[in-house]
PAVEX-881701 format. One record per residue: residue in one letter; chain; x, y, z of N, C-alpha, C in turn. Coordinates in nm, 3 decimals. Example, Ala and Ser with C-alpha at 12.3 -4.5 7.8 and 13.67 -1.06 7.14 Angstrom:
PAVEX-881701
VEXFI A A 1.319 -0.569 0.780 1.230 -0.450 0.780 1.320 -0.330 0.780 $
VEXFI S A 1.285 -0.225 0.708 1.367 -0.106 0.714 1.290 0.003 0.787 $
END
This chain:
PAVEX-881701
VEXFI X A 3.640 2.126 -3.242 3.633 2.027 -3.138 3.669 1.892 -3.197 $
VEXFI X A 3.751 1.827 -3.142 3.790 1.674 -3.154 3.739 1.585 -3.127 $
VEXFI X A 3.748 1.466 -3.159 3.721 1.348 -3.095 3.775 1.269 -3.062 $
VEXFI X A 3.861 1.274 -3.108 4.021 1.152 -3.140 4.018 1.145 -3.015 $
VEXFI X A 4.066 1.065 -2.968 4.173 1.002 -2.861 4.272 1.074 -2.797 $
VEXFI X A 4.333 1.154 -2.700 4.476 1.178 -2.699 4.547 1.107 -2.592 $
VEXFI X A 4.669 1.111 -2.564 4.743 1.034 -2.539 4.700 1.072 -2.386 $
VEXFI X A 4.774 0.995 -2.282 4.757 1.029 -2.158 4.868 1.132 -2.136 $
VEXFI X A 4.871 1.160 -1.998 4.931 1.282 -2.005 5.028 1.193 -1.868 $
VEXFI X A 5.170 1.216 -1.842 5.274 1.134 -1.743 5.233 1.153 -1.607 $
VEXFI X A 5.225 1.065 -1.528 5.202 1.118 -1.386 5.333 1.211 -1.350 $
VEXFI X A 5.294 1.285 -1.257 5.401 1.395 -1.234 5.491 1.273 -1.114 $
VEXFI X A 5.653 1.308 -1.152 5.776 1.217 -1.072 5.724 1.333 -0.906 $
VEXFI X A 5.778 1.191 -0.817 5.782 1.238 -0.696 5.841 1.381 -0.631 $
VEXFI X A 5.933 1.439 -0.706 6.034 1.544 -0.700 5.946 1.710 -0.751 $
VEXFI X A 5.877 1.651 -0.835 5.776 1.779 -0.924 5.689 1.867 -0.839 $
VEXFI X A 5.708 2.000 -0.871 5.603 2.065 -0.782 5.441 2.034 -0.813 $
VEXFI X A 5.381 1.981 -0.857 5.266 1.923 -0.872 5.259 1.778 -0.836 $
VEXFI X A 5.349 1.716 -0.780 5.285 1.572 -0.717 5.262 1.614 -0.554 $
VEXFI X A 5.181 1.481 -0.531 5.147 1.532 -0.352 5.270 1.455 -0.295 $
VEXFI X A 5.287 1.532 -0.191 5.387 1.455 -0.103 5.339 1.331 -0.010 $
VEXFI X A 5.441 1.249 0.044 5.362 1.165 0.085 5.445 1.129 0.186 $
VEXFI X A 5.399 1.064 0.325 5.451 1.038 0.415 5.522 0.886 0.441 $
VEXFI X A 5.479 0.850 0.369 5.537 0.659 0.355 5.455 0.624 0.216 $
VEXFI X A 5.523 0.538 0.145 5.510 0.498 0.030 5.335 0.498 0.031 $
VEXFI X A 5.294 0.525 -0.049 5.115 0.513 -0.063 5.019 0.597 0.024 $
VEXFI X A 5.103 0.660 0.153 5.036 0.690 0.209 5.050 0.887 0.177 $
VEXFI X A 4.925 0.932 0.132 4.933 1.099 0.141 4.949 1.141 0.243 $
VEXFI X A 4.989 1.285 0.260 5.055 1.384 0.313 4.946 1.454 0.355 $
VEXFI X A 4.861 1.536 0.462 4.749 1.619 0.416 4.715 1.688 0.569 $
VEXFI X A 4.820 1.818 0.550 4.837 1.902 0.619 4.719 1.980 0.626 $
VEXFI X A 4.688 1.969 0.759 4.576 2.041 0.839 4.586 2.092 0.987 $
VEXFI X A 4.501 2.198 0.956 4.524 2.303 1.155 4.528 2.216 1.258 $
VEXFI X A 4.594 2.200 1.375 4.537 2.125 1.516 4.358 2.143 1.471 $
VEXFI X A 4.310 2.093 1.523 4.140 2.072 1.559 4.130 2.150 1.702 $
VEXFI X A 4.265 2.109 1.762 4.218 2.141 1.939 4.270 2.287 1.957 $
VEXFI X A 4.378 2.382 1.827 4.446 2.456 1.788 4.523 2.487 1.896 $
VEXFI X A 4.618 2.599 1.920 4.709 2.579 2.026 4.752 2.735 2.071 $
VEXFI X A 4.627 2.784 2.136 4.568 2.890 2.196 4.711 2.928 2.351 $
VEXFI X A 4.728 2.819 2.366 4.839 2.855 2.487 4.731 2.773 2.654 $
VEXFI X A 4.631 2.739 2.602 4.570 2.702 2.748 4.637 2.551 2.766 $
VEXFI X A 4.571 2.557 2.860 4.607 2.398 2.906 4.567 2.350 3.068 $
VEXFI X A 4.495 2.217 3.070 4.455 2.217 3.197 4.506 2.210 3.312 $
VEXFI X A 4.504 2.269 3.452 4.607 2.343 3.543 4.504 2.269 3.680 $
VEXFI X A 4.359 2.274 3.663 4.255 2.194 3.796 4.175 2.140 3.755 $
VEXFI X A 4.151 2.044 3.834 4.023 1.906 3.817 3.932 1.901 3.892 $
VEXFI X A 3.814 1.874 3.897 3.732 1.867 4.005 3.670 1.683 3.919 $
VEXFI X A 3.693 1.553 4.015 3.614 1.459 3.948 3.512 1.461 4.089 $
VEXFI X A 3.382 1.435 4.030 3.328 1.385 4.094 3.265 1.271 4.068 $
VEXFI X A 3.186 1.192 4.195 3.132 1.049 4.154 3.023 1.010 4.269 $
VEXFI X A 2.896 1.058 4.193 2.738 1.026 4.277 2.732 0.914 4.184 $
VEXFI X A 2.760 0.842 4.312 2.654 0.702 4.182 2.520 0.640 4.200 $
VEXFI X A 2.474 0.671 4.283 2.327 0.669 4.285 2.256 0.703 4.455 $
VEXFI X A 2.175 0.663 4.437 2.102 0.669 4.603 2.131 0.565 4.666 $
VEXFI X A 2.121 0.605 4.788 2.215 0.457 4.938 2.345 0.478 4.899 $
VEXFI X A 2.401 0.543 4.851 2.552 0.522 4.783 2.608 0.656 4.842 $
VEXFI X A 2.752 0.642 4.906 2.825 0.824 4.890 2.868 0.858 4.839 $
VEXFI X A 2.839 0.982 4.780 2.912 1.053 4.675 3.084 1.093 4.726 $
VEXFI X A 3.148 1.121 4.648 3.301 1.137 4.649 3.289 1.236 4.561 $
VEXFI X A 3.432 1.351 4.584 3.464 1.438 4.537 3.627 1.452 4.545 $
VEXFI X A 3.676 1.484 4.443 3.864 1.465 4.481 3.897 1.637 4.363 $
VEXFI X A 3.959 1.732 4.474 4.011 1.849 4.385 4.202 1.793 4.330 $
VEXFI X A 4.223 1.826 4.250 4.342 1.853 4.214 4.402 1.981 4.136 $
VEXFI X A 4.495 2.025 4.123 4.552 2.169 4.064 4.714 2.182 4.096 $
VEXFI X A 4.754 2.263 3.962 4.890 2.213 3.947 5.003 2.276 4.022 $
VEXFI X A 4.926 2.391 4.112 4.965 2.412 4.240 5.020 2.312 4.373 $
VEXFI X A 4.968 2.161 4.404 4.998 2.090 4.460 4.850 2.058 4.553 $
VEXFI X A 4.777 2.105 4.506 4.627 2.108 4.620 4.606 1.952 4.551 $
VEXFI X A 4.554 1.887 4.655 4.539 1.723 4.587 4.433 1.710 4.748 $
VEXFI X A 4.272 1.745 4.736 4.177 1.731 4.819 4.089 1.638 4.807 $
VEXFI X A 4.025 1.551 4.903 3.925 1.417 4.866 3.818 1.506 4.971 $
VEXFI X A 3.705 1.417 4.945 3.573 1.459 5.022 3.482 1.339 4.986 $
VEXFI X A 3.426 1.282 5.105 3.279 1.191 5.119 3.220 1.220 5.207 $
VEXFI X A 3.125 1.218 5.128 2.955 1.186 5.233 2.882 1.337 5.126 $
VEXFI X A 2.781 1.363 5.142 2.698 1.463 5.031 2.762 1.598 5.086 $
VEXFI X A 2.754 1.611 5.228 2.753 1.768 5.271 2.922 1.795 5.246 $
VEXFI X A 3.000 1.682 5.234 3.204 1.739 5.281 3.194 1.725 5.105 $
VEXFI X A 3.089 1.637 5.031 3.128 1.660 4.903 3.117 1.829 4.847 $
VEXFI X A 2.968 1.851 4.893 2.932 1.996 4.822 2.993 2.113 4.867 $
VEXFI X A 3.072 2.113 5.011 3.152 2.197 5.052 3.298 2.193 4.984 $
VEXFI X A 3.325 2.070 4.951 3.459 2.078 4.846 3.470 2.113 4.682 $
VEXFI X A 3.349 2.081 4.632 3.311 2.161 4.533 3.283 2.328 4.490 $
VEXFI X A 3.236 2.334 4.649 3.231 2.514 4.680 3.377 2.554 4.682 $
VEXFI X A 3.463 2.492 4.742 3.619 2.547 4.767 3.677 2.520 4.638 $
VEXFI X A 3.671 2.398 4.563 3.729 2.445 4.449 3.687 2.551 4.345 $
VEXFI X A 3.578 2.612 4.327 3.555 2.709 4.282 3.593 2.840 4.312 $
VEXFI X A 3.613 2.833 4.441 3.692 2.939 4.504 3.811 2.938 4.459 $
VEXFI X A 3.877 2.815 4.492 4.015 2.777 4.464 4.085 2.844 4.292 $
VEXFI X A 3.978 2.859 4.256 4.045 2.868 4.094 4.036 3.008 4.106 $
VEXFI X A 3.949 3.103 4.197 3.975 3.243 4.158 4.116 3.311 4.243 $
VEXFI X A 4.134 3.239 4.334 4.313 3.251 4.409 4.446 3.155 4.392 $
VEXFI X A 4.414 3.066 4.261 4.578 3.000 4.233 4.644 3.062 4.160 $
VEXFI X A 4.758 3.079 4.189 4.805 3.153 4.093 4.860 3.066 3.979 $
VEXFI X A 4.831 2.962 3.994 4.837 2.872 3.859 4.707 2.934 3.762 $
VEXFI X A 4.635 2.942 3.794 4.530 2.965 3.685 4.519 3.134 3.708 $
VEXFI X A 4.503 3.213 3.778 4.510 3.402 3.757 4.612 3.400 3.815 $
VEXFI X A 4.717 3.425 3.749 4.872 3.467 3.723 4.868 3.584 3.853 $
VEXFI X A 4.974 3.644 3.935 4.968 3.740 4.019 4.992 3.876 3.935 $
VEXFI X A 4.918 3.955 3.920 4.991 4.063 3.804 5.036 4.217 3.893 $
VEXFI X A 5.117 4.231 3.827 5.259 4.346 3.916 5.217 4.453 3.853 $
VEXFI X A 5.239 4.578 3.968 5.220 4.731 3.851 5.099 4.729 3.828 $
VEXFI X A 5.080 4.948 3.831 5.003 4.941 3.784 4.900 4.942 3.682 $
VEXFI X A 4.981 4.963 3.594 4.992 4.900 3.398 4.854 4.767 3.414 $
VEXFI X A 4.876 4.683 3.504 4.859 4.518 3.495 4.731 4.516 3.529 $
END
């Protein structure tokens, strides 16, 4: 075992398979999965709603990429439009595809 000193060792040139790559001068490179990954979904219906408190009417607005674009106020046309969009998503064929055959 030594003690001495040894020399440093060269930083590896930009070109070398052991330096990191980098995307702009100083800045590293640091390849990682999507987070949100990319499964193939994507959102197709909306339901916003907006109770904002008591004395106040609630609002409800459906949208879906079918072309359905529905509003609703007052509590009872809200909760009945909330019932239909739930419905709504088990017959668009934006969201359950129509499937053919009987394979499907």
């Amino acid at each position: 075992m030594t003690t001495s000193p040894r020399p440093a060792k060269p930083a590896p040139t930009p070109d070398s398979p052991g330096a990191p790559k980098v995307v702009a001068e100083g800045v590293p490179l640091a390849v990682s999965p999507d987070p949100h990954g990319n499964d193939g979904r994507r959102p197709v219906a909306w339901l916003h709603i907006t109770a904002p408190g008591r004395g106040t009417t609630p609002s409800v607005r459906s949208w879906c990429a079918c072309g359905r674009d529905l509003f609703a106020a007052g509590q009872a046309r809200a909760l009945a439009l909330i019932a239909d969009h739930v419905q709504h998503r088990d017959v668009c064929p934006h969201i359950t595809p129509v499937q053919e055959g009987k394979a499907a």
